[in-house]
C-alpha positions as CSV (number, residue, x, y, z in Angstrom):
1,X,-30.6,-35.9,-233.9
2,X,-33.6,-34.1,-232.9
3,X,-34.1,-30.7,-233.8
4,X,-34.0,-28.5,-230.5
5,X,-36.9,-26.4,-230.0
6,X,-38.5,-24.2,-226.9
7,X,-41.0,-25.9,-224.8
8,X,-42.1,-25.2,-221.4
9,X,-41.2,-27.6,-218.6
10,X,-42.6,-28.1,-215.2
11,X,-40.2,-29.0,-212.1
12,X,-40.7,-30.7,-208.9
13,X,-39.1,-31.3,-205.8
14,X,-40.3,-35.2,-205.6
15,X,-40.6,-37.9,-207.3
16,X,-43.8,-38.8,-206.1
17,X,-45.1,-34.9,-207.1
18,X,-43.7,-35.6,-211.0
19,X,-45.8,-38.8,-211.3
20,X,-48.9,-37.4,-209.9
21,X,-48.8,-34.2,-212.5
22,X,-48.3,-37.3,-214.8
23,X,-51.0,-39.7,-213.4
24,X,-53.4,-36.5,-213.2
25,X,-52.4,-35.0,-217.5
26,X,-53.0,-38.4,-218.8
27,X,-56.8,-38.7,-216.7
28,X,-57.7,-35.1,-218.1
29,X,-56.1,-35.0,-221.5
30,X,-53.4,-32.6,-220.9
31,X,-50.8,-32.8,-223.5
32,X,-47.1,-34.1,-222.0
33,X,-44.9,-36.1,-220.6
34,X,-42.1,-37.0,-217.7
35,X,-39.0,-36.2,-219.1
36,X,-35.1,-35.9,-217.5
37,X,-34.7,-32.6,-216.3
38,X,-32.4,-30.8,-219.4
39,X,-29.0,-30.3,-218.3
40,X,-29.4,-27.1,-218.6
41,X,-32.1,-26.4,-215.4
42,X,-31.4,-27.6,-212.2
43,X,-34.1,-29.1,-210.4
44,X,-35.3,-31.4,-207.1
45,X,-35.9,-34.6,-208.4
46,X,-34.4,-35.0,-211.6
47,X,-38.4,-35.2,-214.0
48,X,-39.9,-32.2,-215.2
49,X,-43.3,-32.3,-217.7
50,X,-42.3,-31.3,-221.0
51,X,-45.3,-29.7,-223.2
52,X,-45.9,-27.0,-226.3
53,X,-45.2,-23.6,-225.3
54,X,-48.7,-22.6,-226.2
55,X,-49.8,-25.2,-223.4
56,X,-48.9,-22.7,-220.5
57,X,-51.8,-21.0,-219.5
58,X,-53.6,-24.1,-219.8
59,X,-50.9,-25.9,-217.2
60,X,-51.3,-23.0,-215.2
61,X,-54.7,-23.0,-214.5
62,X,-54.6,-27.1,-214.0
63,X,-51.4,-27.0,-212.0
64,X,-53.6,-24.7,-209.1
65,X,-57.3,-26.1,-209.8
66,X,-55.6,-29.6,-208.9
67,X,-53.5,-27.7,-206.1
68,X,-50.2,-29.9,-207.6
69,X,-47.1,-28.9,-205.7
70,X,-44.0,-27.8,-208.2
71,X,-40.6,-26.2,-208.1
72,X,-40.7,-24.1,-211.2
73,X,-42.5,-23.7,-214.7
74,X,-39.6,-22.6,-217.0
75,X,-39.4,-22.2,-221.3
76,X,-36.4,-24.4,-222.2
77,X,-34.6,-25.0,-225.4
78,X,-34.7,-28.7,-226.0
């Protein structure tokens, strides 16, 4: 089993919004991936983006310069 660890995690309320934050990370180099939302966080549509902590002011600023629509950004255990 993998050892648990805080990371921060973006929601969304589509589908179609979780793959574009995907499609758009992997074009500029931005660290991630889709993953199940955790149990623990309730959310839209079921993917979040999982990255490092130390990411977040760097999804921040790309989350608003590419004007991506998403739920929440929340630091998870997991």
């Amino acid at each position: 089993m993998r050892k648990k660890e805080m990371r921060l995690i973006v929601t969304f309320h589509t589908t179609t919004d979780a793959m574009a934050m995907e499609k758009l990370c992997k074009q500029n180099s931005i660290s991630g991936r889709l993953i199940p939302v955790p149990g623990s966080v309730s959310a839209g549509c079921g993917m979040c983006w999982c990255t490092n902590l130390q990411e977040k002011e760097k999804i921040c600023d790309f989350l608003e310069a590419k004007d991506l629509k998403v739920q929440t950004i929340l630091e998870c255990m997991i």
